[in-house]
Every structure is written in structure tokens, then in C-alpha cells.
C-alpha positions as CSV (number, residue, x, y, z in Angstrom):
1,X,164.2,164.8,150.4
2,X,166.1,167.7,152.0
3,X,169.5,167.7,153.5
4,X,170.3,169.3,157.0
5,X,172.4,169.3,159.5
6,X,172.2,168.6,162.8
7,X,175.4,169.9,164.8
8,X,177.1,169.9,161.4
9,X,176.7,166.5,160.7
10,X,174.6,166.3,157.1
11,X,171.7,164.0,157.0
12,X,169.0,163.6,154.4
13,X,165.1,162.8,155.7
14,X,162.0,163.1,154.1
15,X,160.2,166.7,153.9
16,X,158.2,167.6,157.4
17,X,160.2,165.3,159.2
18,X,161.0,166.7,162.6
19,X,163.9,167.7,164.0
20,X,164.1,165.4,166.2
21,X,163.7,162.4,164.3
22,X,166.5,164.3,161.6
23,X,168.5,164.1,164.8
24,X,167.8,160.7,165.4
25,X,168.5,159.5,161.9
26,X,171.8,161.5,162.2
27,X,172.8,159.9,165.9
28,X,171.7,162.1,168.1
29,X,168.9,161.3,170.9
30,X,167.4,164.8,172.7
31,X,166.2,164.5,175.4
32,X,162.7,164.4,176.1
33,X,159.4,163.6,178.1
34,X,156.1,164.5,176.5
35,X,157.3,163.0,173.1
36,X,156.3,159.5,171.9
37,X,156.4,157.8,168.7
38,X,153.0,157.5,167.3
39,X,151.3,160.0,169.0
40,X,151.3,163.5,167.9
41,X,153.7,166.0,169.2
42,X,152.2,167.7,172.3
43,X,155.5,170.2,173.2
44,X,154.6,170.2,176.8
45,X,158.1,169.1,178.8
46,X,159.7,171.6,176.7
47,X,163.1,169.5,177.2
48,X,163.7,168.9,173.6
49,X,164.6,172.9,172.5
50,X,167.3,172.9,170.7
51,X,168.9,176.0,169.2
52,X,168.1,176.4,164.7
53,X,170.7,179.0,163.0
54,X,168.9,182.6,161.6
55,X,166.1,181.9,164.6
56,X,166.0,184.3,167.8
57,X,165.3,182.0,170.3
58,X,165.3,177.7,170.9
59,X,162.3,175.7,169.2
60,X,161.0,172.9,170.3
61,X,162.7,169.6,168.0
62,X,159.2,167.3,168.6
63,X,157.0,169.5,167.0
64,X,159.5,171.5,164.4
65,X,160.2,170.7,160.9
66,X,163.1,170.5,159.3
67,X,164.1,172.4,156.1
68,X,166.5,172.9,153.4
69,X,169.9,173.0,154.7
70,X,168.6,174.4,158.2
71,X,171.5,174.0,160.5
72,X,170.4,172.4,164.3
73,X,172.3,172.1,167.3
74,X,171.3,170.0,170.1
75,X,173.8,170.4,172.8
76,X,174.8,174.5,172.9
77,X,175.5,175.7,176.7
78,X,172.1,177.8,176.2
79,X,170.3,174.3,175.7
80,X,172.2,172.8,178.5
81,X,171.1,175.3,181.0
82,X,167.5,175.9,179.9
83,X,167.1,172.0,180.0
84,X,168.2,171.9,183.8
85,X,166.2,174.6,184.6
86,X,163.2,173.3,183.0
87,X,163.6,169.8,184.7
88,X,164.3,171.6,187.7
89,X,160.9,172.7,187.7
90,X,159.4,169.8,186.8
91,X,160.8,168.3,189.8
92,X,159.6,170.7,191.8
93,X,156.2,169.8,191.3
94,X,157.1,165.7,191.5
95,X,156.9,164.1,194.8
96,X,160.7,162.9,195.3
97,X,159.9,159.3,196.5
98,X,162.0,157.5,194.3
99,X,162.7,154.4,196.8
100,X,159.1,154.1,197.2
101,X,157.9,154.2,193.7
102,X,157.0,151.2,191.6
103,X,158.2,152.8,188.7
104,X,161.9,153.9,189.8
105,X,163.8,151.1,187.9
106,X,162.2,152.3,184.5
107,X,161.9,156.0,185.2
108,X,162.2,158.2,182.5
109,X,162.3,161.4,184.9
110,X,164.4,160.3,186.9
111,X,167.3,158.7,184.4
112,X,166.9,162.1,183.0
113,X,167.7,163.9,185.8
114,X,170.9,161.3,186.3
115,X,171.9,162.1,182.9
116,X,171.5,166.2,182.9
117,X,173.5,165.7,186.5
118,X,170.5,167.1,188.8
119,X,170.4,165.8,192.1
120,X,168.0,168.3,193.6
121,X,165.6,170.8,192.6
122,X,166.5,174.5,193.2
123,X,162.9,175.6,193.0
124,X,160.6,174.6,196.3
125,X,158.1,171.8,196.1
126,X,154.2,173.3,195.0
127,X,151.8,170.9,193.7
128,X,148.4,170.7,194.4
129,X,147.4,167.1,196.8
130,X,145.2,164.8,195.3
131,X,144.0,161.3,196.7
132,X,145.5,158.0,195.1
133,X,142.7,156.7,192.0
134,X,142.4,153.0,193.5
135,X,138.6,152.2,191.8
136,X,139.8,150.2,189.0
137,X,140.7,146.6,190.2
138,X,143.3,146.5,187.2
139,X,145.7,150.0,187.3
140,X,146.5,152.6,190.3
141,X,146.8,156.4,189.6
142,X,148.5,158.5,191.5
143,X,147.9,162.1,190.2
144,X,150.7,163.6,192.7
145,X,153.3,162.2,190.2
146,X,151.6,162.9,186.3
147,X,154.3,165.3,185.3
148,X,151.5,166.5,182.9
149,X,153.3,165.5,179.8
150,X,150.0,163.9,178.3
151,X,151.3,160.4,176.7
152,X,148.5,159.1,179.0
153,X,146.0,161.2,177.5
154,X,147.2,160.7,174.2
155,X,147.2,157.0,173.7
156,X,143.7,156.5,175.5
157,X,142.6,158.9,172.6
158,X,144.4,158.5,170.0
159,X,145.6,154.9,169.9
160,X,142.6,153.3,171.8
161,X,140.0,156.2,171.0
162,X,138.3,155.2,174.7
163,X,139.2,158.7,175.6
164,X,139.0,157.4,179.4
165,X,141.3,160.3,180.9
166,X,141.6,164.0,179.9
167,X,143.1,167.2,181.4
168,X,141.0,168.5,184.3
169,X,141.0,172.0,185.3
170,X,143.4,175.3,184.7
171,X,146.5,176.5,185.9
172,X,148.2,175.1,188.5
173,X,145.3,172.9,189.3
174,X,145.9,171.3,186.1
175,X,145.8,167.7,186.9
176,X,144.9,164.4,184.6
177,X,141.5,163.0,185.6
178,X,138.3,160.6,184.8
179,X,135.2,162.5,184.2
180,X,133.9,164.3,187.3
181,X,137.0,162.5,188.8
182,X,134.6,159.5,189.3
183,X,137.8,157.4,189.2
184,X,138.9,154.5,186.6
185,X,136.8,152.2,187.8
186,X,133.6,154.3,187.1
187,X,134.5,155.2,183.4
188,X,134.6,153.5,180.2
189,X,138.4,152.1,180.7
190,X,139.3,149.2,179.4
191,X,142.0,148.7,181.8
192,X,144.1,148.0,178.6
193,X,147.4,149.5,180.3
194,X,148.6,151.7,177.6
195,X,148.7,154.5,179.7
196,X,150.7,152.6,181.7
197,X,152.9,151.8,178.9
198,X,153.9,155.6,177.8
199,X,154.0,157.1,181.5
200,X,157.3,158.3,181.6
201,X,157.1,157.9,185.5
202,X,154.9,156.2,188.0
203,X,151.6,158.0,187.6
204,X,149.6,154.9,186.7
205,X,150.9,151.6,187.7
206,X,149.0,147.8,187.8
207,X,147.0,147.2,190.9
208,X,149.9,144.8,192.7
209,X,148.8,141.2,193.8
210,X,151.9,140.0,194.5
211,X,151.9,140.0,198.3
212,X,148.5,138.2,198.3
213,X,150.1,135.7,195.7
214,X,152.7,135.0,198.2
215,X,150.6,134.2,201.1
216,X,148.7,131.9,198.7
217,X,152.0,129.6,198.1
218,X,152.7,129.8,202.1
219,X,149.2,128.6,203.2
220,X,149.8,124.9,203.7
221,X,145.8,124.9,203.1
222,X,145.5,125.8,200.1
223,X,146.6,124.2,196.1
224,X,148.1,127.0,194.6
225,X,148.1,126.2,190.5
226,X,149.7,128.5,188.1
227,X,149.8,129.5,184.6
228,X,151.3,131.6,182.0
229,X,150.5,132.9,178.8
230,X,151.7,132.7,175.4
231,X,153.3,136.3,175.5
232,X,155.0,136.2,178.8
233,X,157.1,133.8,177.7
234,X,159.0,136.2,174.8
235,X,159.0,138.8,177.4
236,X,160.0,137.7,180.6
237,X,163.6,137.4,179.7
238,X,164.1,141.2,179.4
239,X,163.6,141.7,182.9
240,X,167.0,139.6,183.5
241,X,168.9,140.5,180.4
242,X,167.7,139.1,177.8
243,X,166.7,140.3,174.0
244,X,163.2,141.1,173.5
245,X,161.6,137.9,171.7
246,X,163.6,135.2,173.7
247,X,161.7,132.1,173.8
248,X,162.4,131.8,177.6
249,X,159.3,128.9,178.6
250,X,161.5,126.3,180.4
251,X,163.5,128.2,182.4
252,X,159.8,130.0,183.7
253,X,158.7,126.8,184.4
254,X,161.7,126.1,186.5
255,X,161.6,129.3,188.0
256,X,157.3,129.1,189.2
257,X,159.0,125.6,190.8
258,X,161.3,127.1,192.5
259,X,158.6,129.9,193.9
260,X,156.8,127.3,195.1
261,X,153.9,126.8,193.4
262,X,152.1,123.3,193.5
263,X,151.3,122.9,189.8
264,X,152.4,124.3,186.9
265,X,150.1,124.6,184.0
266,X,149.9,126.7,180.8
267,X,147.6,129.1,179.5
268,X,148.7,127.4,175.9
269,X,146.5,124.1,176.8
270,X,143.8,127.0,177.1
271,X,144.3,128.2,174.2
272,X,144.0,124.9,172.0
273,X,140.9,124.7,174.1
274,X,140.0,127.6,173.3
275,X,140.1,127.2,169.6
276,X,138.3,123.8,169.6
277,X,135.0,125.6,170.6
278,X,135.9,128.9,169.2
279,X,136.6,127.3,165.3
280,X,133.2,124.9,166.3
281,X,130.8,127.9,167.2
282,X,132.0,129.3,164.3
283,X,131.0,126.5,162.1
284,X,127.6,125.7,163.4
285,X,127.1,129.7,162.5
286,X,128.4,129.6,159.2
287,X,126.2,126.0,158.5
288,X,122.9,127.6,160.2
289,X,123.3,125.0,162.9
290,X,123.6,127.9,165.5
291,X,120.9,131.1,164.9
292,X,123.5,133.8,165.7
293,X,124.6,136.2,163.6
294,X,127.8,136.9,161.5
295,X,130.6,137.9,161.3
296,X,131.9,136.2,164.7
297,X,134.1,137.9,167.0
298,X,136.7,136.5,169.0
299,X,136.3,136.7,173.0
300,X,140.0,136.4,174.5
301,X,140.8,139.8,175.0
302,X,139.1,141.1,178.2
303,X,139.8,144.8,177.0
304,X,137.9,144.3,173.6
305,X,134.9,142.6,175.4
306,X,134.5,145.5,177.5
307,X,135.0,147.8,175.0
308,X,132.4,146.0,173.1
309,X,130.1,146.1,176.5
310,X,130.4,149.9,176.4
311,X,130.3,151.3,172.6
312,X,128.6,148.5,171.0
313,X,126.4,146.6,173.2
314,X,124.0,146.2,170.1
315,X,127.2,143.8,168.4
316,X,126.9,141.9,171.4
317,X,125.3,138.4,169.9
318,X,128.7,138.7,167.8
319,X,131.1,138.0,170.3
320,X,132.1,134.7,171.2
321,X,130.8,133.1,174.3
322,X,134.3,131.3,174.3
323,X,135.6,132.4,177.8
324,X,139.5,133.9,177.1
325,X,142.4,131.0,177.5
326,X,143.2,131.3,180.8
327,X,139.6,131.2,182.2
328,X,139.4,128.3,180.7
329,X,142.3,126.6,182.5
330,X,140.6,128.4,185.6
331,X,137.4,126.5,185.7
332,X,138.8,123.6,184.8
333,X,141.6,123.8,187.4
334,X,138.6,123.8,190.1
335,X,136.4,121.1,188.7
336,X,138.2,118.4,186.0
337,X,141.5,118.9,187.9
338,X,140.6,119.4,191.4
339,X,138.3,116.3,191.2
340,X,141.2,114.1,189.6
341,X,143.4,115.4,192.6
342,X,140.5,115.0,195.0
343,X,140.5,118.5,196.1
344,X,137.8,120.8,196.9
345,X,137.5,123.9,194.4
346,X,137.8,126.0,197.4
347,X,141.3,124.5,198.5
348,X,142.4,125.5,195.2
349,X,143.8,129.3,194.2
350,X,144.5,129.9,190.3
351,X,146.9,132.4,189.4
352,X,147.6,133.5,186.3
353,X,150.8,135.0,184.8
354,X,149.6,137.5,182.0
355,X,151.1,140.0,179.8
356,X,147.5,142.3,180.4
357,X,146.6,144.5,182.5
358,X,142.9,143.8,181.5
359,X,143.0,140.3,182.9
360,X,143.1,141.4,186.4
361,X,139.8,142.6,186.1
362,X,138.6,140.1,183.9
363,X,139.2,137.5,186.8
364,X,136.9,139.6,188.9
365,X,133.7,139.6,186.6
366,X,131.4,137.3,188.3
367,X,130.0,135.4,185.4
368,X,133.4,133.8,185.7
369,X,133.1,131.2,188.4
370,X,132.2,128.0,186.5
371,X,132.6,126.3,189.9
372,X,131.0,128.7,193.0
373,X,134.2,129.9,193.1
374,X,136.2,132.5,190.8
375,X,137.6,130.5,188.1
376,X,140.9,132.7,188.4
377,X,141.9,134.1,192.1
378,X,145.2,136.2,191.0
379,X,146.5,137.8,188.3
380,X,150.1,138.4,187.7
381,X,151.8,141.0,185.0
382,X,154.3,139.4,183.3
383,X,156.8,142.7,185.3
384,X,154.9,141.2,188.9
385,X,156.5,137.8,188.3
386,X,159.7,138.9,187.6
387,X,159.7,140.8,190.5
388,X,158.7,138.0,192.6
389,X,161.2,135.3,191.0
390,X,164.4,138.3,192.0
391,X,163.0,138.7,195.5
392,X,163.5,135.4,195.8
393,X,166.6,135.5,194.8
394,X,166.9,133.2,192.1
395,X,169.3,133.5,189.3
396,X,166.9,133.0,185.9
397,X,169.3,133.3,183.6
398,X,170.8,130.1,184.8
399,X,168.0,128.3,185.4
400,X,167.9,124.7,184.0
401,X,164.9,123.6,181.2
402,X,162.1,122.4,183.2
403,X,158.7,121.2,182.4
404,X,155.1,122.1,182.9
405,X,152.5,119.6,184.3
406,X,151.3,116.7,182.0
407,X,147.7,117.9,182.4
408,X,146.8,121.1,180.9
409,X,150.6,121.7,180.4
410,X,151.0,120.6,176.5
411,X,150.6,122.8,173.6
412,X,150.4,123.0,170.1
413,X,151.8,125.5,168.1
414,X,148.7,127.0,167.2
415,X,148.6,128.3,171.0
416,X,151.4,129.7,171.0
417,X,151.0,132.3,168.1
418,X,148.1,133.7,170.2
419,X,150.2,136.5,171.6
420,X,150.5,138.0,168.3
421,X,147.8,140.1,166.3
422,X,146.2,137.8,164.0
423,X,147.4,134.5,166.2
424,X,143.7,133.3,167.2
425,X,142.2,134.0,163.9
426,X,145.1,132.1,162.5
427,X,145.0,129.1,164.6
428,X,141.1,129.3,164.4
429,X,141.2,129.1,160.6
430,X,143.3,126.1,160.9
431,X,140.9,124.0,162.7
432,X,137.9,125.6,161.3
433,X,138.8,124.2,158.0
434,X,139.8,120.5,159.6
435,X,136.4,120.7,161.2
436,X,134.0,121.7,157.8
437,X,136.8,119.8,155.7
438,X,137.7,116.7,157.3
439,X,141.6,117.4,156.2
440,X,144.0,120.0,156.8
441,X,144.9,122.9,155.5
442,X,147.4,122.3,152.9
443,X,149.4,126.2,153.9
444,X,148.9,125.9,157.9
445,X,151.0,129.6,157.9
446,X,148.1,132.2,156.7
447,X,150.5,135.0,156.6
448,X,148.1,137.6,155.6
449,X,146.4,138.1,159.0
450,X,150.3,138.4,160.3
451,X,152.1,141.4,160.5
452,X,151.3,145.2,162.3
453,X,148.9,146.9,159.5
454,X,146.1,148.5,161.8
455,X,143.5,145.9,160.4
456,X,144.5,142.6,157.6
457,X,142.2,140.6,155.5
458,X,142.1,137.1,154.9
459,X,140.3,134.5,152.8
460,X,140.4,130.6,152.7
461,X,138.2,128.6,150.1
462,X,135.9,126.1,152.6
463,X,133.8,123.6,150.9
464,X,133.4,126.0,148.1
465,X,132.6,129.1,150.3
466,X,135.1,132.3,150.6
467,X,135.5,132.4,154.6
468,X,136.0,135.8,155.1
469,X,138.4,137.3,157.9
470,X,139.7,140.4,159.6
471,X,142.1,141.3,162.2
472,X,142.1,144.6,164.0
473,X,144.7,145.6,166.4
474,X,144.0,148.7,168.8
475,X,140.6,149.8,169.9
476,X,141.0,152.8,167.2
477,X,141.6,150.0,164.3
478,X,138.7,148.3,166.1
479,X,136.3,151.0,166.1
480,X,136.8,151.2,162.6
481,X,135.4,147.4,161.5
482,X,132.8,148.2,164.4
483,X,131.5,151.2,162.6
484,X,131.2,148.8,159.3
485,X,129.9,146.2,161.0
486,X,127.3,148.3,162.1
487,X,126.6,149.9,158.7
488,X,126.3,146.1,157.0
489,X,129.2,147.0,154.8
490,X,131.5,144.1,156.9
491,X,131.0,141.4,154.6
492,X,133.3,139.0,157.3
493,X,132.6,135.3,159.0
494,X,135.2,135.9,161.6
495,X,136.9,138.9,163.2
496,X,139.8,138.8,165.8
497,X,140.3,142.3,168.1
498,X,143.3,142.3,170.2
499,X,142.7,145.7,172.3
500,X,146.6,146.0,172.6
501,X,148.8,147.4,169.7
502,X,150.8,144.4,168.3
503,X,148.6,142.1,170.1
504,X,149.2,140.6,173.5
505,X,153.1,140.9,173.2
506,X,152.4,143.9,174.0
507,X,150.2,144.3,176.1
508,X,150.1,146.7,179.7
509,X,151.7,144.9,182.1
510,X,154.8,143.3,180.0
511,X,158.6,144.6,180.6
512,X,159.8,148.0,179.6
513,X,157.9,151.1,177.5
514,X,155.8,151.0,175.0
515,X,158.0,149.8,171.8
516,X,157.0,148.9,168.6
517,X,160.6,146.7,167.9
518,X,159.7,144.9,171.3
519,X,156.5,143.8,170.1
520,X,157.7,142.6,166.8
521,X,160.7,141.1,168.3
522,X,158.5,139.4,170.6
523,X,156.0,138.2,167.7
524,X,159.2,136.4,166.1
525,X,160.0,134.5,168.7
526,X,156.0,133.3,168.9
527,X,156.1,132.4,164.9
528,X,159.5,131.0,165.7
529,X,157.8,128.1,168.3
530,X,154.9,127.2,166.2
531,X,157.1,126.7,162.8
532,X,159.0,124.3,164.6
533,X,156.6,122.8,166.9
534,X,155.3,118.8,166.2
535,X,152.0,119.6,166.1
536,X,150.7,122.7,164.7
537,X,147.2,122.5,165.2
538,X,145.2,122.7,168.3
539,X,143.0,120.0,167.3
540,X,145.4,117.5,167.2
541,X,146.5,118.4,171.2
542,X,146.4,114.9,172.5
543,X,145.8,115.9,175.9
544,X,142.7,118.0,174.4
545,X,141.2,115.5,172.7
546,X,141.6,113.0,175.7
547,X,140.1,116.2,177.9
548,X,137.1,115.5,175.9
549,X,137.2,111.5,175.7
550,X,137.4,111.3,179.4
551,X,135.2,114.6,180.7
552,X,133.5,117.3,178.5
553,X,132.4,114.5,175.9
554,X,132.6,117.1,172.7
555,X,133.1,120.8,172.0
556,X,130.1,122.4,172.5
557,X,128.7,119.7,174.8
558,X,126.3,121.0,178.0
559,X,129.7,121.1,180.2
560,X,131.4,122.5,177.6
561,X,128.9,125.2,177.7
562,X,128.7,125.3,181.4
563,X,132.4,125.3,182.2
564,X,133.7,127.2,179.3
565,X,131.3,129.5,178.2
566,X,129.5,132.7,179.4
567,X,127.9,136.1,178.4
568,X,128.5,139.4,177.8
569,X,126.3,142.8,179.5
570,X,125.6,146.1,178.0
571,X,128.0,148.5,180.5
572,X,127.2,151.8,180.6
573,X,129.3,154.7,179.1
């Protein structure tokens, strides 16, 4: 430990700590753009200097380590000016369309500018032009607002190792790009949103379906069935007020009601569903029943399929042919449900709610239409809905406890947890075991595939076999099992691979900036639903086990395969 102090307030932090996060320990937040926990320090913006004692000129704090008894000051009138003048000129190369911009609420550039007290540039506007990136079906760029502080090019490569975007060109062409500037949609993305998650301002944003969602609920010709997953509902509630982790699922029933949607399901159902088929294929791989090989991977996460599709098509047969939760729902929305309705599939639209990015493409893959139609027409970021429910002006925090649909609205706790990393292996284990056993699992909480470590283990004693699992969170953590997987040294049944950090709490299209105490906080309030839920595992779902009594006969069945199933495609890189 070494002591210093930071505008002569003493602090002790570890040794090669930065000034910066000395500061923070000490109470003092500087300013800054290119900086992000987790990623390495970059020291592009520049807006962090701050001025060290017996050194001729400011340092940057991200990117500077502290030393014994170094004295630091953060706010000198040589700091104050050199930051205007250096966010002056980023602003001079930042188109000023704040009004327009889906990002001005949550802008870090321009709260900045609020707080240093600059209202206008002094320098004139020069910035190359460059067209809007709209080839991904899942995220917009715009490279006319990339301040070029490289969080974007930093997670893709460092947290998701997809390395997707880089930095194109020299000088004041310097601009963040695809390969050959192809465009998203013609690279390797995995439309994961992270990017989207440390832009500081609205460089990339998702690709917006709201308006289309709203002429869906206003076309007296059409069913219009919604749903939401597990993670929006510890989310949404920031976006009017609430903590991170607030288990807010009655009052977003009340307010998809009040929107006007004509039924309100949940993605939950799907995910009980989900696991039914999931923990089934599993067994009938483990018993020899199926000839496919282990370890099994899990399918939900639309970013980890198609990062399987493009790095490691030869680990296809390992994936899951369980389509993700909300597919599910999807298909079944246009066959099981339209029929009991008597609706035709093509009077009905499905939208779902989602904390991902990812999903939005995912609904566009064309394997995905169990019925001749797309099983899922919309996709909605958890941030999309919550701008729809305050442009319609209703107060959410006051809303009253309402209910989701008896059919594909119930859910077990087991669902629920599926927003976290190591939820779906966890809820998979649980029925796995029933369905090998014939009992329960005496410990239904398998804590060691909880938590944020980069990649758990877990084992459970089955019949007098050690069922073996992993959990990897983040493509990098991913890449890692992949690469053992690969070399035969994975000696696994079952492997989950959430493509978001954290897991789907936080995934690219829920509230806010990319924050590791949000995602935990959220990840409480999922744990804190399935301890006290009823019914903790999805087997015992009554209104899944009447799904299969009445229509799909048992997991596994032909319609079962037909309705909830598919197949994966090598993509190229």
C-alpha cells in the first residue's frame, strides 16, 4: 500500500493503482470520456489531466500511477482551462444535434459540457462526412458523432474478443469502421450491444422499432401479443426512478395494458419451456439415446449462436437446437394460441420486450418461422419500451399490480433466474436431475454457477455419474472453454454462454451505461423472485405440463421438434 494525496486529502490504495481511481477512493470523480472500468486505459479525450507536484506539465490520471506520497490536484485553474479547451475541441468535431439524438438523455458529452459550463464551441466545426452504418438489422452507427474515444473498439476486443470495429485511417480522417467499411451487418458482429453500452454519446444506437410497433397496436386488423423477458423486469424501473434490481413485473404488465396491446404473455412461460426440452436433450445425450456429442451448449443467447456460427462452426452439433425463450412463445403464439383464439397466424404480430440487442436480429433469421410466418415480428429494448410507456404518458411508478395472461403467462422461479449468468444452467440442472432421477434435487440453489467469475464450475452426483458444468460469461470467457473444447481438454456435459457480461441483465439494449453494480443489483432482484416463488422448478409449471397434455404430447415430441426447434449455419468470418 502507499499513501497519497489527492488535493491534500491522504488516501491509501494499492501500488499501480491510478490516479484516478486514488481519486476516486478519496471522493473525487475527474472528469472523463475515453476511460472505462475494465478496459485498459486508452488516454485519448485527454479530459482527465490533472496537475502532480515536482512534474513540468499535467498527466493524464487514467493511465498514471500513483506513488509514495505523490501529491495530485484535480481541480487547479490550469486544469480548468485546459479541460474547456480540450472539450471545446471535441465539440468542434461533434455534430450539435442534441434534440435530435437518441442518446441526449444519457449523454456523457454533453452532461460534460453542462458541468465544465460550455455552451458553445469556440473552435469552427471540421469533421470529415460519412454515411449513417444502417446494415445491421440490430444497432445503427453513425460515425459523424464517434468522438474517437475508443470504448467501442475496446469492448468488441477486449471484453468480447469479436474485434468487429477498429480505427480506420490517419489523421483527421481517423474514423471508427468495419473492415473495408463493409458495414455491421457484413462482419462478424454479434449485435451483442456492448458498444452501445460504453458509447459515451450516440455513435451507435439500437435499430428503433418502435414506430412500427405502434402501428401494429392501432391496426384494428391485426392481434398484437406481447412479451417480456426475465431481465427487463429488474431493469425497467430505472428508467422512471427506480433502484437498479427492482422487481417491477406487475406494474409492466399494467403498463403493456394500458399501451394497448391485446395479450400479455411472458417470455418466463418460455423459458420453463425452454428448459423442459433443453434438460431432455440433454439427457437422451448423456444416456446415448440421442448420437450427439458432449458437452451440450445452451441456445438462448442469439449473440453466442452467432458467435458460434462464425469462430466455431466445427462445435456446431454442440449447441442446442432449443430455440431461445421468446421464440418459443413466438411460434406458439401463431399456432397453439392463434388456433385456441381462432385466429390466423398472419393476423397475429408478436413483439417482444428484450433486454438484447441481439434478439432483434435473431427474430429476423428465417429458420425461425415455425408457422410460414416469423415466429417474432418486433423486438423491443427494454430503453424502447420505456420510451413508448412515457410517450404515452403514463405515470409507471403509480401504476397498480396487474396480471399477465393465463396462457403462456405463468412462471416458475426457475425462469426467472434466466437473466443472470449461470440462470439456465441452474434451472437446467434442476429438472435434469428430476428427469434421470425421478425426485428433486434436495439443494434446488446451485450457487456455484452464480456469481460474476469470467467462467464457474459445477457438479451434481446423477444416478452415480458426476454431471459436469460450466458457465462462461462474455465472448472472451467464452472463447476460452471454446478453445478447450476444441483441444478435448473440456471434460463438461453441459455449458451455458451468455454473450453479455453479467448475463442478460445486462445486456445492450437495457437502461443506462455499462455498470457492473447494475448488473449485480439486477441479478439480486432475479435470485430474490425465484427464492420466494411457489414453484421453483420449471417442470412442475402447470400450465407447461397441460401445454403438453393438450398439444405438443411430450418434450421432444415431432411438434415439439417442429415448433420449438431448429438449426444452426456455419457464417462466414
Amino acid at each position: 500500500m502507499v499513501t497519497v494525496y489527492i488535493n491534500d486529502v491522504p488516501v491509501q490504495v494499492e501500488e499501480g493503482t491510478t490516479i484516478m481511481e486514488a481519486a476516486k477512493k478519496a471522493g473525487f470523480e475527474i472528469p472523463h470520456l475515453c476511460h472505462f472500468e475494465g478496459l485498459e486505459p486508452f488516454g485519448a479525450c485527454r479530459l482527465c489531466l490533472v496537475e502532480v507536484e515536482g512534474m513540468p506539465k499535467p498527466v493524464i490520471s487514467c493511465a498514471t500511477r500513483v506513488s509514495e506520497n505523490m501529491r495530485v490536484h484535480t481541480d487547479t485553474p490550469r486544469i480548468r482551462r485546459d479541460r474547456k479547451v480540450i472539450l471545446e475541441l471535441i465539440l468542434a468535431s461533434h455534430p450539435m444535434e442534441c434534440q435530435r439524438c437518441e442518446a441526449s438523455l444519457d449523454c456523457e458529452l454533453l452532461k460534460l459540457a453542462n458541468l465544465l459550463g460550455i455552451r458553445d464551441s469556440r473552435f469552427p466545426y471540421e469533421r470529415s462526412s460519412y454515411g449513417r452504418d444502417s446494415t445491421s438489422v440490430a444497432l445503427e452507427r453513425d460515425p459523424n458523432k464517434c468522438i474517437l474515444c475508443g470504448r467501442c473498439v475496446r469492448a468488441c476486443d477486449e471484453i468480447q474478443s469479436v474485434g468487429a470495429i477498429a480505427f480506420l485511417d490517419r489523421g483527421p480522417k481517423t474514423h471508427v469502421g468495419t473492415f473495408m467499411d463493409l458495414g455491421l451487418g457484413h462482419t462478424n458482429c454479434v449485435n451483442c450491444g456492448q458498444c452501445l453500452q460504453v458509447c459515451p454519446v450516440g455513435a451507435i444506437v439500437p435499430r428503433d422499432v418502435v414506430d412500427a410497433v405502434w402501428d401494429a397496436i392501432q391496426d384494428p386488423d391485426k392481434f398484437v401479443v406481447v412479451q417480456e423477458a426475465p431481465a427487463v423486469r429488474v431493469a425497467l424501473g430505472e428508467e422512471f426512478g427506480m433502484p437498479p434490481g427492482t422487481l417491477v413485473t406487475g406494474k409492466m404488465y399494467e403498463a403493456l395494458r394500458r399501451l394497448g396491446f391485446d395479450a400479455v404473455l411472458d417470455t418466463n412461460f418460455g423459458a420453463d419451456l425452454t428448459i423442459v426440452e433443453e434438460a431432455t436433450e440433454l439427457l437422451h445425450r448423456v444416456d446415448g439415446r440421442e448420437q450427439k456429442p458432449l458437452p451440450q451448449f445452451t441456445s438462448c443467447c442469439p449473440g453466442w449462436i452467432k458467435f458460434v456460427e462464425h469462430e466455431y462452426p466445427e462445435l456446431i452439433p454442440h449447441l442446442s437446437t432449443c430455440k431461445s425463450p421468446h421464440e418459443m412463445v413466438g411460434a406458439l403464439a401463431k399456432t397453439f394460441y392463434a388456433q385456441r383464439l381462432g385466429i390466423s397466424a398472419d393476423k397475429v404480430v408478436v413483439v417482444s420486450v428484450m433486454p438484447c440487442t441481439a434478439k432483434k436480429f435473431e427474430a429476423s433469421r428465417e429458420e425461425l418461422a415455425a408457422s410460414g410466418y416469423p415466429d417474432v415480428d418486433y423486438v423491443l429494448t427494454t430503453r424502447e419500451l420505456a420510451r413508448m410507456i412515457k410517450e404515452a404518458g403514463i405515470d409507471f411508478a403509480r401504476l397498480p399490480e396487474g396480471k399477465a395472461d393465463d396462457i403462456m403467462g405463468h412462471y416458475t422461479g426457475a425462469a426467472t433466474i434466466f437473466g443472470a449468468t449461470g440462470g439456465v444452467m441452474e434451472a437446467a440442472l434442476r429438472s435434469f436431475y428430476y428427469f434421470a432421477t425421478g425426485n428433486e434435487l434436495a439443494e434446488l440453489d446451485i450457487t456455484p454457477v452464480r456469481g460474476f467469475e469470467g467462467v464457474k464450475e459445477a457438479q451434481i452426483q446423477v444416478n452415480g455419474l458426476t454431471v459436469k458444468a460450466a458457465v462462461a460469461h462474455g465472448l472472451a470467457n467464452a472463447r476460452k472453454l471454446m478453445e478447450a473444447v476444441k483441444a478435448g481438454k473440456a471434460e463438461y456435459h453441459f455449458i451455458e454462454v451468455m454473450a453479455c457480461p453479467g448475463g442478460c441483465v445486462g445486456g445492450g439494449g437495457q437502461p443506462g451505461e455499462f455498470s457492473w453494480e447494475k448488473r449485480k443489483q439486477r441479478a439480486s432482484g432475479l435470485y430474490s423472485e425465484d427464492s420466494t416463488s411457489s414453484i421453483r422448478v420449471s417442470h412442475r409449471n402447470p400450465w407447461v405440463q397441460r401445454l403438453y397434455d393438450n398439444y405438443l404430447g411430450e418434450p421432444l415430441s415431432e411438434l415439439s421438434e417442429k415448433l420449438l426447434h431448429t438449426h444452426y449455419k456455419e457464417r462466414p468470418l
